[in-house]
N, C-alpha and C positions, 0 to 999 in steps of 0.2 A: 699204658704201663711201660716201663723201660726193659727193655729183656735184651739181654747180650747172649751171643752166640760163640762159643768157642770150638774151634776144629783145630786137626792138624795134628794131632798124639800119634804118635806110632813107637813102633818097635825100633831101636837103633844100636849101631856098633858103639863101645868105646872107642871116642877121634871121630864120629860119626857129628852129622850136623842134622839140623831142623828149624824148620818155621813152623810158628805157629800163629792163626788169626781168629780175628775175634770182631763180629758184627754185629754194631749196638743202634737199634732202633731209633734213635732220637740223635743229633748232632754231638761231636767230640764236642764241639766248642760251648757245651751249655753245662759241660762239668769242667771243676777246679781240677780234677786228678783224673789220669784213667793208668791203667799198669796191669802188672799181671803177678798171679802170687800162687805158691805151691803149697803142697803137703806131702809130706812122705810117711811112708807106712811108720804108726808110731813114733811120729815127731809131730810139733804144734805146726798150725799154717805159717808161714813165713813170707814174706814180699820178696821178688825177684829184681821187678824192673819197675819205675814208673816216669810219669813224664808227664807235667803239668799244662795249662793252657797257656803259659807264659813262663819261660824259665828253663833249668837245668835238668837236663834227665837223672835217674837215681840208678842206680846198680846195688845189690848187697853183697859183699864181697867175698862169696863166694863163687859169683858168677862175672864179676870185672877181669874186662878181656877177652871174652870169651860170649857176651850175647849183644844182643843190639835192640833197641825198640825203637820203635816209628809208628806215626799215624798218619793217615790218609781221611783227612778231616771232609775232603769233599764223596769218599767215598764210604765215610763214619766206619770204617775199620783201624783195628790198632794191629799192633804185629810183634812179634818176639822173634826172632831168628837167634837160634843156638848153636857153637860148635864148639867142637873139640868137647862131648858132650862125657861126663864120668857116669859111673853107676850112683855115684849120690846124687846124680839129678834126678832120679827117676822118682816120679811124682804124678798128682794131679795136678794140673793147672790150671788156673782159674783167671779168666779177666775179671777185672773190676773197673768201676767208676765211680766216681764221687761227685755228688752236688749235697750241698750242704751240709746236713747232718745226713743225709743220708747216701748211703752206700746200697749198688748193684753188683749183683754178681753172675757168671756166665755159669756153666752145667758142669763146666768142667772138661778136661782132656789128660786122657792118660798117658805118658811121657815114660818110656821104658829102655830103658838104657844096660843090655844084657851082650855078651857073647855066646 
């Protein structure tokens, strides 16, 4: 089975920075999509970052400028690095991947963004 792993949530300042990673059982390169996508208390999930096996990374622009994603195909992790981070980020976050019609998702990490 495919099981993705996410770590890296913590507690952060506003203007505070974070990475987060995510280790997925089976090669990047056997999914069309891999990204990462949040919730926040009492809002729908929403996509962050994603970044395809060929092609242009995505940002949703709330977050443009301000995060990065990358993968490390040889060592099947993906990564999100955030700064200059506000109190609306504060969520869970979740990787995902995509092969075909179906979708994976990691457990989760909680991303708290408090002074």
């Amino acid at each position: 089975q495919v099981e993705l792993v996410d770590s890296g949530g913590d507690l952060v300042q506003p203007g505070g920075s974070l990475r987060l990673s995510c280790e997925i059982s089976e090669p990047i390169a056997s999914f069309s999509v891999v990204g990462w996508y949040r919730q926040a208390p009492g809002k729908q999930r929403e996509v962050v970052a994603t970044i395809p096996i060929a092609g242009d990374t995505h940002y949703t622009g709330s977050v443009k400028g301000r995060c990065t994603i990358w993968k490390d195909n040889a060592r099947n992790m993906v990564y999100l690095y955030m700064m200059n981070m506000k109190s609306e980020d504060t969520a869970i976050y979740y990787c995902n991947a995509l092969r075909g019609a179906l979708e994976y998702w990691g457990q989760g990490t909680q991303v708290t963004v408090s002074s």
